[in-house]
C-alpha positions as CSV (number, residue, x, y, z in Angstrom):
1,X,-108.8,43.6,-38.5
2,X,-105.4,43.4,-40.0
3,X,-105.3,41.1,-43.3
4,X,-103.6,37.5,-43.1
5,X,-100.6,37.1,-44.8
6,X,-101.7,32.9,-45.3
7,X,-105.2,33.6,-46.4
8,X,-103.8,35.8,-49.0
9,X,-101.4,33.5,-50.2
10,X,-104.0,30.4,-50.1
11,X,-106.3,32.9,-52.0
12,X,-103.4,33.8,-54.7
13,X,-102.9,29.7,-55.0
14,X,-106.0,28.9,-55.8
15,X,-106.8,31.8,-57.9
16,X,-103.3,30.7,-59.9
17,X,-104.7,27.3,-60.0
18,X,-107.9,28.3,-61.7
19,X,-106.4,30.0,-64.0
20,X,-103.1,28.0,-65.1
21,X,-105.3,25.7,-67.3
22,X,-106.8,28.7,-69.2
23,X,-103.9,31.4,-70.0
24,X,-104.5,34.7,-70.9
25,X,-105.3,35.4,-74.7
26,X,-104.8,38.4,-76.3
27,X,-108.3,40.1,-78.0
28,X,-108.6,43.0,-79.9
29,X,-111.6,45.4,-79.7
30,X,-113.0,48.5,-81.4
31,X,-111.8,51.9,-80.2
32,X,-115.0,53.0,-79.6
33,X,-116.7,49.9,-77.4
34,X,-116.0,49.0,-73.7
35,X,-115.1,45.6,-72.6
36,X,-117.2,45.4,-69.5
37,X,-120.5,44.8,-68.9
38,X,-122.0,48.3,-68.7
39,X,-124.6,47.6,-66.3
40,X,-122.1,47.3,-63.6
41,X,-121.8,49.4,-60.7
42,X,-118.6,50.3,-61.2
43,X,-118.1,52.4,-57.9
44,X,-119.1,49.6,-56.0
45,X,-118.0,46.7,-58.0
46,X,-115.4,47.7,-60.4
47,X,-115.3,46.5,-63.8
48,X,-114.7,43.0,-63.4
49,X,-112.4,40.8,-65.5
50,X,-113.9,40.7,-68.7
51,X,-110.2,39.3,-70.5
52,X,-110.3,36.8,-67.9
53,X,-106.5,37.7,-66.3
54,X,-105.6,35.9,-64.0
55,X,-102.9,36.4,-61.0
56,X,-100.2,35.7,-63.5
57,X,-100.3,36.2,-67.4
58,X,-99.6,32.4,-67.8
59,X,-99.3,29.5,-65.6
60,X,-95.6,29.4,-63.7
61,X,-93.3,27.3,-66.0
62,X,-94.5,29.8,-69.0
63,X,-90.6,31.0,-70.9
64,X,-89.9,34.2,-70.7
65,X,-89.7,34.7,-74.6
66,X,-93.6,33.7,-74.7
67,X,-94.9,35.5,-71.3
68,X,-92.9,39.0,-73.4
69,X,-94.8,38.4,-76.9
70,X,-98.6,37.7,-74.8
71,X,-97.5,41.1,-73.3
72,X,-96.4,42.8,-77.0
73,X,-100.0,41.5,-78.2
74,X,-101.9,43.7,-75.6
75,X,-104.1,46.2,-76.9
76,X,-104.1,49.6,-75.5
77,X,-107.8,48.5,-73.8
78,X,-106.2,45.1,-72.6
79,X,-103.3,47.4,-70.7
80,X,-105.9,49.7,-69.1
81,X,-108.2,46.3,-67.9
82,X,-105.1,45.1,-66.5
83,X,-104.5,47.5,-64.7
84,X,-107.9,47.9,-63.0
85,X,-108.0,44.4,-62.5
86,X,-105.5,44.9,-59.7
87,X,-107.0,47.8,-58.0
88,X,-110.3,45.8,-58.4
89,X,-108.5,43.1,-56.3
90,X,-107.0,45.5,-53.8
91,X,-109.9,48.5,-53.6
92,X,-109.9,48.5,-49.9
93,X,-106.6,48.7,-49.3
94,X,-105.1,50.6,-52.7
95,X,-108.5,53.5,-51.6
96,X,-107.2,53.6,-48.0
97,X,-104.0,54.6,-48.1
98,X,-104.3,56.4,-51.6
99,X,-107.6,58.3,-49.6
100,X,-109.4,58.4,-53.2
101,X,-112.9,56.6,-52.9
102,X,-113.9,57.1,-56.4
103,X,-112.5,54.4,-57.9
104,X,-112.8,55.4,-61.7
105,X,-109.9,58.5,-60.8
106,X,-107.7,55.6,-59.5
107,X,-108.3,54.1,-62.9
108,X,-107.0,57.3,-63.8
109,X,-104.8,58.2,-61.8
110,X,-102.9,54.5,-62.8
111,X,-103.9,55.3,-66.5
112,X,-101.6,58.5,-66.5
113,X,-98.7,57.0,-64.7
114,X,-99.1,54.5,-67.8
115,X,-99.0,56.8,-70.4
116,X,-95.5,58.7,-68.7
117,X,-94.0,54.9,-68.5
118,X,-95.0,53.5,-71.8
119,X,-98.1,55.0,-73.2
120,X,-100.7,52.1,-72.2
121,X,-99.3,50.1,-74.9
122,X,-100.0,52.4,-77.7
123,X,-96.5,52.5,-79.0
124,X,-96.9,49.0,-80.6
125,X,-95.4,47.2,-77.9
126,X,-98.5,46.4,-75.8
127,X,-97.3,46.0,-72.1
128,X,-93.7,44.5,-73.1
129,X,-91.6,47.8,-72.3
130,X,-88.4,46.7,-70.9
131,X,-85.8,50.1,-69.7
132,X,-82.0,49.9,-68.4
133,X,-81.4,46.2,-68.6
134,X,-77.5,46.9,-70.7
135,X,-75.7,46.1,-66.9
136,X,-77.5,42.7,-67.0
137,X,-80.6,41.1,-65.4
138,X,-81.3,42.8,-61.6
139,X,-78.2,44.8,-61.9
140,X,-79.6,48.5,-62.5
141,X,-81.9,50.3,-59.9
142,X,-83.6,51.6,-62.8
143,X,-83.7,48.6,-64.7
144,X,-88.0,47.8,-65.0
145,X,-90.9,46.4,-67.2
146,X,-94.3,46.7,-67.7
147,X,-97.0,49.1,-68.1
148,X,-96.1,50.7,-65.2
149,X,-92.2,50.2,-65.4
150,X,-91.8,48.6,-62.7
151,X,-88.9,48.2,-61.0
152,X,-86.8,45.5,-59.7
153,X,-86.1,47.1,-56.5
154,X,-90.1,46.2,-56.2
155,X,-89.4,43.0,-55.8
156,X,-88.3,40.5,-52.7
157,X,-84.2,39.7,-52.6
158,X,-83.4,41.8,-55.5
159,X,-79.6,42.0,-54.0
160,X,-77.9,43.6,-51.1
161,X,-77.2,46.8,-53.1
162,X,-81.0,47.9,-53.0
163,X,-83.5,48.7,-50.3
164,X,-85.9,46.0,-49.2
165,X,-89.6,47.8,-49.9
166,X,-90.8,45.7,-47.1
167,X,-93.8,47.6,-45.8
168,X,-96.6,46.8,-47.3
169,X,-97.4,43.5,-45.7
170,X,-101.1,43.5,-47.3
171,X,-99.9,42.4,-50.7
172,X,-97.9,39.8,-51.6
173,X,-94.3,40.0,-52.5
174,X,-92.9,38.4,-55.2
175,X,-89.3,37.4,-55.0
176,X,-87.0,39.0,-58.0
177,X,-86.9,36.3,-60.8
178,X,-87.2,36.4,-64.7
179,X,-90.3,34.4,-64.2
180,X,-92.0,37.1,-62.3
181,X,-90.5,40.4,-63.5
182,X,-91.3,39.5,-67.2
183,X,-95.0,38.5,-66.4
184,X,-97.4,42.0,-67.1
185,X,-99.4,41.0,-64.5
186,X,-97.3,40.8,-62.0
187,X,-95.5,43.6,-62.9
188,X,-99.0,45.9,-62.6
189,X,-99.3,43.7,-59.0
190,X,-95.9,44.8,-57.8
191,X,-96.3,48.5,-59.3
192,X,-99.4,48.7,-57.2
193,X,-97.3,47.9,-54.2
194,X,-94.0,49.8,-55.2
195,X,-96.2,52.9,-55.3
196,X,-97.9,52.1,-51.7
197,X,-94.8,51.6,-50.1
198,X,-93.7,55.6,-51.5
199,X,-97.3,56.4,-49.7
200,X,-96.2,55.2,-46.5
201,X,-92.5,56.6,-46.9
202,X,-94.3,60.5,-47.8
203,X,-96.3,59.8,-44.6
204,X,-94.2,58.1,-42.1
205,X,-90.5,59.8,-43.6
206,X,-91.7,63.1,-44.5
207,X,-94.7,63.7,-42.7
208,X,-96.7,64.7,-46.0
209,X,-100.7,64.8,-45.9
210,X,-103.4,65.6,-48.0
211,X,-102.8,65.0,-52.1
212,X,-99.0,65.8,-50.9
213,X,-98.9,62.1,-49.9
214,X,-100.0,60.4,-52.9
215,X,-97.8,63.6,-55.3
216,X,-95.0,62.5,-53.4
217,X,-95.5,58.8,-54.0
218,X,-95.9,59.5,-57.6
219,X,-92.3,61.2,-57.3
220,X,-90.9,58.2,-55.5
221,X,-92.0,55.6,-57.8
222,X,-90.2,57.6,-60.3
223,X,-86.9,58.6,-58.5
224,X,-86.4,56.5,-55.7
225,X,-87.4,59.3,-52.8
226,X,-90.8,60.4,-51.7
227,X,-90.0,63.7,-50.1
228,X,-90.8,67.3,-50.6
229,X,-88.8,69.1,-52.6
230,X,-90.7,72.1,-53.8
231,X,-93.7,73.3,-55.7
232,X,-91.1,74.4,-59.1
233,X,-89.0,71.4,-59.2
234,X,-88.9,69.7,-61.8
235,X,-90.1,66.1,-60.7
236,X,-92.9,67.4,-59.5
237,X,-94.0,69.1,-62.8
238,X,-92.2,66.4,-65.6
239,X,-94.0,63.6,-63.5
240,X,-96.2,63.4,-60.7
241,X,-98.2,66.7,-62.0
242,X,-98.1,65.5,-65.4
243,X,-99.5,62.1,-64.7
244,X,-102.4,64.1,-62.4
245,X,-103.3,66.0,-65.9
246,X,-102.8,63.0,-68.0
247,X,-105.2,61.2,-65.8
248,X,-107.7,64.4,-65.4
249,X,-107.7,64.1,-69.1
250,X,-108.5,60.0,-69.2
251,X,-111.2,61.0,-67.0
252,X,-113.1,64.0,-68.4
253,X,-112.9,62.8,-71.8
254,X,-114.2,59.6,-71.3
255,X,-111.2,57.9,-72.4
256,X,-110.9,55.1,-69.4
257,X,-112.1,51.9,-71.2
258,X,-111.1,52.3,-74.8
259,X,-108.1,51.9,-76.8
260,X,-107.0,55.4,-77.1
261,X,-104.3,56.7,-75.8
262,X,-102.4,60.1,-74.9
263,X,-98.2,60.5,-75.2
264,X,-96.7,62.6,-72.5
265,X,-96.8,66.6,-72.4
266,X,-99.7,65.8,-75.6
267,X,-101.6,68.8,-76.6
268,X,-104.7,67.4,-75.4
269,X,-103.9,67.5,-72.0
270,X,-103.2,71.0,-72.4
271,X,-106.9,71.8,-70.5
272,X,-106.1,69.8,-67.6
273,X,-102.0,70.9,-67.2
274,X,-102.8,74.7,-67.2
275,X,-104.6,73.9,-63.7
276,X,-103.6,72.1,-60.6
277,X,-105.1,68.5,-61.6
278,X,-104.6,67.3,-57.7
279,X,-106.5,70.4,-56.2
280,X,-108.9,70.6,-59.1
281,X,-109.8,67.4,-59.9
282,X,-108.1,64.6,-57.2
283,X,-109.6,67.3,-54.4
284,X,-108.8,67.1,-50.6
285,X,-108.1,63.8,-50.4
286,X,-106.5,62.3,-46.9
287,X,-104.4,59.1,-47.2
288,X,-104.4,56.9,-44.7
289,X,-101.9,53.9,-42.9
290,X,-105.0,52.5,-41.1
291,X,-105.4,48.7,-41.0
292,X,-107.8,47.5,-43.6
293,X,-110.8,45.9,-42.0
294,X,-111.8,42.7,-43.6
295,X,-115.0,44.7,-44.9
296,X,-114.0,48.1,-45.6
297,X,-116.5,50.1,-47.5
298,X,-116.9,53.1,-49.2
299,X,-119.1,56.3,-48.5
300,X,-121.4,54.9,-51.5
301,X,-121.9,51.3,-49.8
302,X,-122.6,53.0,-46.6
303,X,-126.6,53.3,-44.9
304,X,-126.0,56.8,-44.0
305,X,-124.2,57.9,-47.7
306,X,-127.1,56.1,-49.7
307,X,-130.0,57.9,-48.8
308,X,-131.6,60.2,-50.6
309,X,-131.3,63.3,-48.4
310,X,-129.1,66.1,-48.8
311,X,-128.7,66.8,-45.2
312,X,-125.0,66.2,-43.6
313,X,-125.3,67.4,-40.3
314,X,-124.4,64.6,-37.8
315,X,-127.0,62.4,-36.5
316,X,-127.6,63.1,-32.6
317,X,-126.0,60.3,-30.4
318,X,-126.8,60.2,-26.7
319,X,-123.7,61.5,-25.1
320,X,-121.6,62.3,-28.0
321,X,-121.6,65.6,-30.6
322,X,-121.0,63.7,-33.5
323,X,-117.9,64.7,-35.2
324,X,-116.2,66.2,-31.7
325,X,-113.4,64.3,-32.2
326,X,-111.5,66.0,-29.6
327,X,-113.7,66.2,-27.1
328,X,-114.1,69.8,-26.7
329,X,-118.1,70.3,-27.3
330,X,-117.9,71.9,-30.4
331,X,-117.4,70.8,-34.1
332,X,-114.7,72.8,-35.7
333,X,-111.4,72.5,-37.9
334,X,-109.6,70.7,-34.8
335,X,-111.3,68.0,-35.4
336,X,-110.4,67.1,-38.1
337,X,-106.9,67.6,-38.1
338,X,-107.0,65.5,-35.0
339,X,-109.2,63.0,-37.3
340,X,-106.5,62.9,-40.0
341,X,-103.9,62.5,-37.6
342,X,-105.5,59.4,-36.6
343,X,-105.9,58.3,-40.0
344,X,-102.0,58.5,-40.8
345,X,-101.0,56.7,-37.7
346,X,-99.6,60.0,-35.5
347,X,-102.6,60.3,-33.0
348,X,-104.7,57.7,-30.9
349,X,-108.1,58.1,-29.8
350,X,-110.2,57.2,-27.1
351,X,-113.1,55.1,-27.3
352,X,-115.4,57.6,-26.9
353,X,-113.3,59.9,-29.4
354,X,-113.3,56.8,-31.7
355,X,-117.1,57.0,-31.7
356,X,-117.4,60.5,-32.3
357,X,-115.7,60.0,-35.3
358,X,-117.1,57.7,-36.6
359,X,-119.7,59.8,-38.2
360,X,-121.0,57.4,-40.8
361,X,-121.8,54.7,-38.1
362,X,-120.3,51.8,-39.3
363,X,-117.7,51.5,-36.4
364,X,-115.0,51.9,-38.1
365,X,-112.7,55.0,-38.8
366,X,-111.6,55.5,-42.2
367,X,-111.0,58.0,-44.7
368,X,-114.7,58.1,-45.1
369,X,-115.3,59.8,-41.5
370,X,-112.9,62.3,-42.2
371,X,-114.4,63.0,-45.9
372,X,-117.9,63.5,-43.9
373,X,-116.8,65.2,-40.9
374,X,-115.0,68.1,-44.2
375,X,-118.2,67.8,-45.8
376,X,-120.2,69.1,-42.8
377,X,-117.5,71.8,-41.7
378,X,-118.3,73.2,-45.0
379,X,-122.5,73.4,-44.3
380,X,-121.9,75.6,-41.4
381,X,-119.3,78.0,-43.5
């Protein structure tokens, strides 16, 4: 069931409403402590908001002098909460199409593209990084703000010299003003969607799959294009593959909900950059351009992923092999290539294909299928 642009907006208005009375203010916590409450499931739940962000850093009105020095007060932490508080807000969307369902490696994965755009605040400057604004407000391509730098070519009307980023009809689209491009928070919001919108272009432009996709999108969100241009070139490896490692490293050392901090191409990434951090570590992920179902879940929320057995061969279904998506009476690779085909919007199904891949019976089709279907191709190898 496809998401509704006016419920989102009522939600965003009465979220900003909540919030206007009781603006962000800046905290500052120990390196060592998280800010969450550590009982949480975060898979499942996320981490919450425990510095209480809401959809804008401060209520609409705020100046732009005082919405840039609540963003140079961030801690490194405060940048990194930020940022999950938006994929927190957008999990079922930002997990379909990025086909990652451990949330903690988005974290990640947002935490090194951070540290290549302005090292998570840890240069002094908290969130308030501002590049390529000599021409003039709106006037560069590359002019941008944020943690994530982003862009003003993100945002809606930003002049008939730049490409409208208009796909991406599941978040809201905030039209190019100072009010909005120099609030953090929105920034992160519209960084989020800047980066989708280079996921659908690797799909739907270049016909990437796999961790291709979301490499590509990486690439795009840095230069402007989202195609393939080659495993040695050099925007692969100074950014997209770099950000992987950086992330990789976030993740393995246990560095997601402090306030430390790595700088680009640092030594102690050195582990995770000698490898390939999207085969090693992001795995066979499949991105998808599905339409979000108003209750999309992960393989942990799942009946059939929850239970305690080890055992991933297909349940028996009267008149359908499980996981013969093609129809063909056997369970092979076919499937699910045809599966992932589906999933990026180049194949349709039948109903009775639609059911055989749907092999964690929640009648849906999503990335999870496909992650199950892999997962018993590679019991029977």
């Amino acid at each position: 069931m496809k998401l509704k642009q006016k419920l989102l907006a009522a939600l965003c208005g009465g979220v900003m409403m909540l919030t206007a009375a009781a603006p962000f203010v800046p905290l500052h916590a120990s390196a060592a402590e998280i800010a969450h409450d550590p009982s949480r499931n975060v898979q499942e739940e996320g981490v919450g908001n425990p510095f209480n962000f809401g959809e804008r850093m401060a209520p609409e009105g705020t100046s732009v002098e005082e919405l840039r020095k609540l963003a140079h007060n961030m801690t490194v932490q405060q940048c990194k909460y930020a940022l999950y508080k938006e994929i927190d807000e957008h999990w079922d969307l930002i997990s379909l199409r990025f086909g990652q369902t451990e949330r903690e490696k988005v974290y990640a994965l947002f935490l090194g593209v951070g540290t290549l755009e302005s090292t998570l605040g840890g240069n002094g400057d908290g969130a308030d990084i501002e590049t390529a604004y000599s021409e003039g407000f709106g006037k560069s391509s590359a002019h941008a703000y944020g943690t994530l730098q982003t862009a003003v070519t993100a945002f809606r009307d930003p002049g008939t010299s730049f490409m409208q980023e208009e796909d991406v009809p599941e978040l809201e689209w905030y039209d190019l003003t100072k009010e909005n491009f120099y609030d953090a928070i929105i920034s992160n919001h519209m960084g989020v969607r800047k980066i989708i919108h280079f996921i659908r272009q690797a799909m739907v432009d270049y016909n990437l799959t796999g961790w291709q996709v979301v490499r590509g999108a990486l690439k795009g969100h840095n230069t402007g294009w989202a195609n393939y241009t080659g495993d040695n070139d050099g925007y692969y490896a100074n950014y997209p593959d770099e950000g992987a490692a950086l992330a990789q490293w976030y993740y393995e050392e246990g560095h997601l909900y402090d306030n430390v901090f790595a700088w680009t191409k640092a030594e102690v990434a050195a582990k995770q950059r000698a490898g390939n951090p999207w085969e090693d570590w992001w795995y066979d992920v499949e991105p998808s351009l599905a339409e979000v179902s108003a209750k999309q879940t992960t393989p942990a929320q799942t009946a059939d992923t929850t239970t305690t057995t080890t055992d991933t061969t297909p349940k028996a279904d009267p008149g359908t092999l499980m996981g013969d998506v093609n129809l063909d009476s056997s369970v092979d690779v076919a499937d699910a290539v045809l599966l992932t085909k589906y999933l990026g919007g180049t194949a349709e199904l039948t109903a009775q294909q639609g059911k055989a891949g749907d092999m964690d019976y929640n009648t849906r089709l999503t990335a999870a299928d496909l992650t199950l279907l892999k997962r018993y191709l590679l019991t029977r190898t």
